[in-house]
N, C-alpha and C positions, 0 to 999 in steps of 0.2 A: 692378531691385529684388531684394533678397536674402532667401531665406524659408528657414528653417530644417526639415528634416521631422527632428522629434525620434525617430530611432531609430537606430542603429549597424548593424541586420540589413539587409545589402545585398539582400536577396533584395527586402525590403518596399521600400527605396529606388529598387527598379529599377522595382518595379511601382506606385508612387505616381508617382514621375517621368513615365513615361507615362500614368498620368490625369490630372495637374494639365496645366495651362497650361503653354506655355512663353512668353506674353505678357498682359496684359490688353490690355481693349479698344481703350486710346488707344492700342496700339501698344509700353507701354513693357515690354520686355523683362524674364523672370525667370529668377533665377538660385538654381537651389536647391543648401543645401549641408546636409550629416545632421551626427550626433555626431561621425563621425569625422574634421571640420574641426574640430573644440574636445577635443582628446583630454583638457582638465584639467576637462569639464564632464562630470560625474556625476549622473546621474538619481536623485529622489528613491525610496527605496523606493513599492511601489504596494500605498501601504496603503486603498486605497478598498476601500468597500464595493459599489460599483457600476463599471461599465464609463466613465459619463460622468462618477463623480469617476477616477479614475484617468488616463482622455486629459487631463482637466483639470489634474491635479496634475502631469503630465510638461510637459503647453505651455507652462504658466503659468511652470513652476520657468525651463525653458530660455528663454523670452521675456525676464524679469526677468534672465538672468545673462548674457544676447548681446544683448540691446537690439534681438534681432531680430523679426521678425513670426515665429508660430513656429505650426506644424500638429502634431500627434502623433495617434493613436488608440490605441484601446485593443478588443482581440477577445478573445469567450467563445465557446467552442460548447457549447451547453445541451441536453442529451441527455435526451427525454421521460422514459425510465425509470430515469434516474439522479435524477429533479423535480431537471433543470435545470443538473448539472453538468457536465463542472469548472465550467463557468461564468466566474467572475471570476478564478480560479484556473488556466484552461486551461492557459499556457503554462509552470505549477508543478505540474502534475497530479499527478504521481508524485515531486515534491519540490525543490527549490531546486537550480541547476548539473544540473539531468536536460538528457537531450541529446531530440529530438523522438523517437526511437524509445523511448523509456523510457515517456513518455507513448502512445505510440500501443500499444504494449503492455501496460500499465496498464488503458487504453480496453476494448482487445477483451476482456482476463482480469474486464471488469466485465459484458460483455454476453455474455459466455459463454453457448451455452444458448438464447439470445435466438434467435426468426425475424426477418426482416427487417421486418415490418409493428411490430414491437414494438422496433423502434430507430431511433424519429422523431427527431432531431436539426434544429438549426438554429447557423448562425454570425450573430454578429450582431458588427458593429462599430460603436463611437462614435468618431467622425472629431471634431478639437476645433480650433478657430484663434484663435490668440491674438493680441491685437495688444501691443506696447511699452508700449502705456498700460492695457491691462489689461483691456481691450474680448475675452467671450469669445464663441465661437457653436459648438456641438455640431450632427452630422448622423449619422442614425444607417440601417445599411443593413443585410438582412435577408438571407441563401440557405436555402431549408429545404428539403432531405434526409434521409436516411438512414446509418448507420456501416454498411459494409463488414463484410465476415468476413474481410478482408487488407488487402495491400497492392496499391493498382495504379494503373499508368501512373509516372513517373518525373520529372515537374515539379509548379514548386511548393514548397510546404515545409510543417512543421507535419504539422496530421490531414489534409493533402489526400488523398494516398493512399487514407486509410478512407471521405473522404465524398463520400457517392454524392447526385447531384443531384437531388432531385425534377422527376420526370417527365421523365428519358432515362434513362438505363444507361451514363453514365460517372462517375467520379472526378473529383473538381478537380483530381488531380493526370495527369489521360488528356488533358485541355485544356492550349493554346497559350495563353501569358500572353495574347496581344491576345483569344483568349475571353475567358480566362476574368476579364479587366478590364472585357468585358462584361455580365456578369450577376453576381461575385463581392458580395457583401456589403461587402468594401473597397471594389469600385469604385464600388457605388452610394454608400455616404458619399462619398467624396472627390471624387464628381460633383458632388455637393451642394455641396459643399463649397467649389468650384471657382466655381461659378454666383455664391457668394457674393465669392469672392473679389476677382471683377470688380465685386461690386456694393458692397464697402467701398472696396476701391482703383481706381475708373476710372480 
């Protein structure tokens, strides 16, 4: 069976890929392919006002135009002393076509000043799957941390770098994908996610 994960960013394809399935339960094998199997399919802008319209509005769009069963999400990191930003914005932070470092420096130039007790942050992701017929179910997964005063460690992508994990002393981006698939805010939706998926399609 063929499942769509709606996003073209390889880095998120590699690392959904190893959390989902690569079978349901009966045995019958899946086969995932991204955006960049439908190079003429274009995602609708994300004009949501929330994170679960937004996975919504990418599934749905890509489900109805591939006829396929289709998964997307959609990630905010919500920064106590900014009440909650970027938020639904994160990956536009510092403005439309920015590259991740334009945003991560954006970031620190806001918490400037800041000690580290006073730059509580959390990611949060909504996982969404959509089926052909229009069947949807959202799963939503939590990491709460801290921003960094830099950059550090060298995998990863995004504000990894800046966010530091609650209750260790590393970076998302100082961890191995198979960690950090363990405890990451993606990975716990797409767990979810996942549980479910065997329990629409046995």
């Amino acid at each position: 069976m063929k499942i769509l994960i709606a996003t073209g960013n390889p880095h998120k394809l590699r690392e959904l890929t190893a959390i989902l399935p690569d079978k349901l339960r009966a045995g019958t094998p899946l086969q995932y392919v991204s955006l960049a199997d439908f190079p003429q399919l274009h995602l609708p802008p994300e004009t949501g006002k929330t994170l679960e319209e937004n996975a919504a509005l990418k599934a749905c769009y890509a489900a109805k135009q591939t006829g396929l069963i289709t998964v997307s999400d959609d990630t905010g990191l919500e920064v106590e002393a900014l009440n909650g930003a970027p938020g639904v914005h994160t990956a536009r932070y510092a403005g439309e076509d920015v590259d991740a470092d334009e945003n991560n420096r954006k970031l620190l130039h806001a918490l400037e000043g800041k000690l580290l007790p006073q730059r509580k942050a959390r990611f949060r992701t909504v996982a969404c799957l959509v089926t052909p017929q229009g069947e949807v179910r959202t799963f939503e997964g939590v990491l709460d941390g801290y921003i960094g005063f830099g950059y550090r460690g060298t995998n990863g992508f995004g504000y990894d770098p800046l966010f530091l994990i609650a209750g260790t002393t590393k970076a998302l981006a100082e961890l191995t994908e198979a960690q950090k698939n363990k405890i990451s805010h993606r990975g716990q939706a797409f767990k979810k996610l996942a549980t479910q998926l065997a329990a629409v399609f046995p």
